[in-house]
N, C-alpha and C positions, 0 to 999 in steps of 0.2 A: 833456504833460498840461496839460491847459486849467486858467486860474485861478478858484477860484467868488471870489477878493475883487473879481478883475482884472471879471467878469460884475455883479458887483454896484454897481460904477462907472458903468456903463453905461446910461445912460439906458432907450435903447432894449432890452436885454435880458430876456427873457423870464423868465429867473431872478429877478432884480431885481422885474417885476412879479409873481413870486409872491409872494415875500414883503412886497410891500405890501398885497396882497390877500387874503392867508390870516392875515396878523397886523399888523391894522390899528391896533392901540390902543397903542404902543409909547410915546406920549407921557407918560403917567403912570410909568413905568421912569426914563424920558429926564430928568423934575424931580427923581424920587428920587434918581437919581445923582450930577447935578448939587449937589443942597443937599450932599450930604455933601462934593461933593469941595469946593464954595466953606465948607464949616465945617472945613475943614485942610489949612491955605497949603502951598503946595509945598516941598520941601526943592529948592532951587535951586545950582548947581553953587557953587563957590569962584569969589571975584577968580580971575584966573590971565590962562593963554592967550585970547584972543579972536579971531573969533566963539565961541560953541558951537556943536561938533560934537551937535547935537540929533539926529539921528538913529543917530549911530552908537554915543554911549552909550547909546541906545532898545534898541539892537540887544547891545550890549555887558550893559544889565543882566538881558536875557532869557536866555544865556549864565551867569550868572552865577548865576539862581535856579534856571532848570534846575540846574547842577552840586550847588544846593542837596538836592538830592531823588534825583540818579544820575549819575553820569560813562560817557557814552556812548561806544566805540571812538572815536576822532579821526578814522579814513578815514571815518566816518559822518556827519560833519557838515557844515554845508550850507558853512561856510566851508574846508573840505577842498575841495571841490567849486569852492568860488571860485578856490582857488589854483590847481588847473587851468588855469586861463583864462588866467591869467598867463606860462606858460612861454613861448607861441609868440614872443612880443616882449619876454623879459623882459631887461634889459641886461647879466648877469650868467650865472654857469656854471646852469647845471640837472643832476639826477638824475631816473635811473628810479627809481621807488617801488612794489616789490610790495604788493599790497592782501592782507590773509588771504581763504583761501580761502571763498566761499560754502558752510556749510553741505550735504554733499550734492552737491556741485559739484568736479571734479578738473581746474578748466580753472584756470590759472594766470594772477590778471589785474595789469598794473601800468600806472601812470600817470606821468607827468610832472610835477615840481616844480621850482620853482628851490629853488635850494641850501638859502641863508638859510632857506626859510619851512620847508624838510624840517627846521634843525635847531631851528627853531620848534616845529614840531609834537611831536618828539623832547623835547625841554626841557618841551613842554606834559606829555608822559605822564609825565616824571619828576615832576613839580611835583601832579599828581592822585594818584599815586603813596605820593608823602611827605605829601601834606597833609590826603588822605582828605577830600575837603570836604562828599559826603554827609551828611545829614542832622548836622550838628554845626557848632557854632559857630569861627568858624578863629582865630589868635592876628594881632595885626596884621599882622608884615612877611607872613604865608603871607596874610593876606585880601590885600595891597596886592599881590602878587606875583600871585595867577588875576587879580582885576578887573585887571590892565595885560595879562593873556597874553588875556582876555574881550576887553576894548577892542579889539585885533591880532584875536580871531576876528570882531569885529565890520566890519573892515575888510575883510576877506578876502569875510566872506560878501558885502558890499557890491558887489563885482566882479560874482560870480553874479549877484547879483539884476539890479543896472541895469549892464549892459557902457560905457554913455554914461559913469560915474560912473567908470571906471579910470581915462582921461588924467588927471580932477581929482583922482585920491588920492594920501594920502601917502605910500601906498608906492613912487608912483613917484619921490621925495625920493632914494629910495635908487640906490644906482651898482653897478657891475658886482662892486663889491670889499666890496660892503657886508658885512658883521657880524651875526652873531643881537647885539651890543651895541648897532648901528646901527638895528637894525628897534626893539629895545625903546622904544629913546628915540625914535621917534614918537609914542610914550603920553605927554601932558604931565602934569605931578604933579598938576595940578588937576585932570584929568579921571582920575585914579588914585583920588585923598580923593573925587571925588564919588562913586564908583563902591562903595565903601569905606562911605561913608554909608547910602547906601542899600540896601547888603546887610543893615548892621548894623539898618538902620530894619525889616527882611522881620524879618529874625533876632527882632528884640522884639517886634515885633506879631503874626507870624503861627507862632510856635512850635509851636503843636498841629498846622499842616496838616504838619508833618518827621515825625511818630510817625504817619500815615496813609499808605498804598495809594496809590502811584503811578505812574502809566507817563509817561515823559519823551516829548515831540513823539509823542504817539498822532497817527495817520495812517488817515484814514477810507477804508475800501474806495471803488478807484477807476469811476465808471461812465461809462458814455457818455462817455468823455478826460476826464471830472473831477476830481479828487479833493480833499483838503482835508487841512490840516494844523494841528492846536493847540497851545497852550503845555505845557499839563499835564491831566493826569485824577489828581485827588487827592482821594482819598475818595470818588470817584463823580459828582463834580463837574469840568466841563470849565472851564478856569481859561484866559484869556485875559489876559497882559497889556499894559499900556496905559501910557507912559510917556510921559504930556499933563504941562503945565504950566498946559495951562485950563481951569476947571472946565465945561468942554462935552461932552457925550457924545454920540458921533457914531451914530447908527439903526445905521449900515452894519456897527459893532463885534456889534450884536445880531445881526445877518443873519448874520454869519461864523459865529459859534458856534452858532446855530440852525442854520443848513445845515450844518455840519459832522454833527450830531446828525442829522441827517434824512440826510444820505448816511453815516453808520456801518453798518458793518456787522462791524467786527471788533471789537467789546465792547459787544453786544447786551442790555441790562439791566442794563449796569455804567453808563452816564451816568446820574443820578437828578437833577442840576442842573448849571447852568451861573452863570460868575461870570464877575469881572473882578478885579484885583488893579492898584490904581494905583500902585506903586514913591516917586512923588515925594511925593503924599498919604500913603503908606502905608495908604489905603483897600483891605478887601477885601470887595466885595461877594459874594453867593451867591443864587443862589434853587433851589426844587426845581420841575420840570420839571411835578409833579403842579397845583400851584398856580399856576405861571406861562402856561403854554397856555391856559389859560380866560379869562386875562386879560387874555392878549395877541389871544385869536383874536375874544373875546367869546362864545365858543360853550362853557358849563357842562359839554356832551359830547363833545367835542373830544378826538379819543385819537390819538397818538402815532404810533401805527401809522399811522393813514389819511394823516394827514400826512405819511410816509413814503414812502408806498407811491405817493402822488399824485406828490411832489417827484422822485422817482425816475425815474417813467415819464417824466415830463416831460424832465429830465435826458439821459435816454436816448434820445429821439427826438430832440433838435437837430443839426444837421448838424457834421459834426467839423470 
């Protein structure tokens, strides 16, 4: 499946110039955003380990606020999927891993894992388990304990995403003999309290979106090899988050969540807006779809559908 963020990089892509062309006025969003995140400094990680791992606690606290809202099957997630990648060179023993069956489906599937991360994953379902982290606030050792097993899914998904980025991870640190103790302690304690922080920052500022309506990673009906995938749909609202440290807001974040909205097709009158939620700000912005198209397109008669039904076609005629 083709990527629409990977299409919207692109200069030259035809997606890309739709949406500079059907929703020209984006700049008045682009200041708004901006003031608010420059009027609330960032929560910035601890002294500790250095560099920061900036992307993988990005990737670590998106993990983390999902779990806020619903605990998904583990073979379901995208860093399950990472740890695939890993078996064929991994330095250590591997297991087969039955998958539960498909729904509907009597064919028995299972995949390859190394050891260590099967009893990762194992240790994760006990710890969702016990700790219930849904929509409630967790006690500290249980918050410090998911944000370090979140950081490890963060790693994991890493692999999936860029294959280039395996030789440099740290889970290659680990040896043939290694330990579900040995993987944990990849998670430095500072990148544990930062993680830690910034749950507890969601926790007090956005308390009301946990008592709303949600579907975890909604996934937009795929077309012409497209498809698209979000953080959240809470309350009707498509939540996108963004874990910058600079108050810049980049066009291409709106294009993501617009097109997601315009290739939906599996919760057809259930988006009513789209937002962002910045984790280090603790900003969470919103708007509704009614008011924001008019002002994005410039057109007072601007309806949803057409813009749909245009981005679609289009979508569908590119060559695969």
């Amino acid at each position: 499946m083709r990527s629409l963020t990977g299409e919207l990089r692109r200069p030259d892509s035809p997606i890309r110039r739709f949406f500079v062309a059907e929703f020209p006025r984006t700049a008045y969003l682009a200041e708004a955003v901006e003031r608010q995140l420059r009027a609330s400094p960032p929560l910035l990680p601890p002294p500790g380990a250095e560099p920061v791992p900036w992307s993988t606690l990005g990737t670590a606290i998106d993990y983390r606020l999902r779990y806020a809202f619903q605990v998904r099957p583990t073979h379901r997630l995208d860093a399950f999927r990472g740890a695939q990648y890993l078996t064929s060179n991994w330095p250590g023993p591997c297991a087969t891993v039955p998958l539960p069956r498909t729904p509907g489906s009597n064919v028995a599937v299972s995949v390859g894992l190394p050891r260590v991360v099967q009893e990762f994953f194992r240790a994760l379902d006990a710890l969702l388990a016990r700790v219930r982290p849904a929509r409630r606030r967790l006690d500290p050792p249980a918050e410090a304990a998911l944000c370090r097993a979140c950081y490890l899914l963060a790693l994991l998904e890493q692999v999936l995403r860029n294959p280039t980025y395996t030789a440099a991870s740290p889970l290659r640190r680990l040896g043939s003999a290694a330990t579900l103790d040995d993987l944990l302690a990849l998670v430095e304690p500072a990148w544990v309290e930062d993680l830690c922080r910034l749950s507890r920052r969601f926790a007090d500022r956005c308390a009301t979106l946990l008592g709303q309506p949600a579907v975890v990673g909604p996934r937009a009906g795929a077309i012409g090899g497209f498809g698209a995938a979000a953080d959240l749909l809470v309350g009707g609202c498509l939540l996108d988050i963004k874990t910058t440290i600079r108050p810049v807001f980049d066009p291409h974040w709106l294009s993501q969540v617009l097109g997601y909205v315009l290739l939906d097709a599996r919760y057809p009158r259930r988006i009513g807006g789209v937002g962002f939620y910045f984790p280090r700000q603790g900003v969470l912005l919103r708007w509704g779809l009614a008011a924001l198209l008019p002002r994005l397109t410039g057109d007072p008669d601007v309806r949803l559908d057409d813009l749909q039904e245009r981005f679609r076609r289009l979508v569908s005629q590119l060559p695969m």
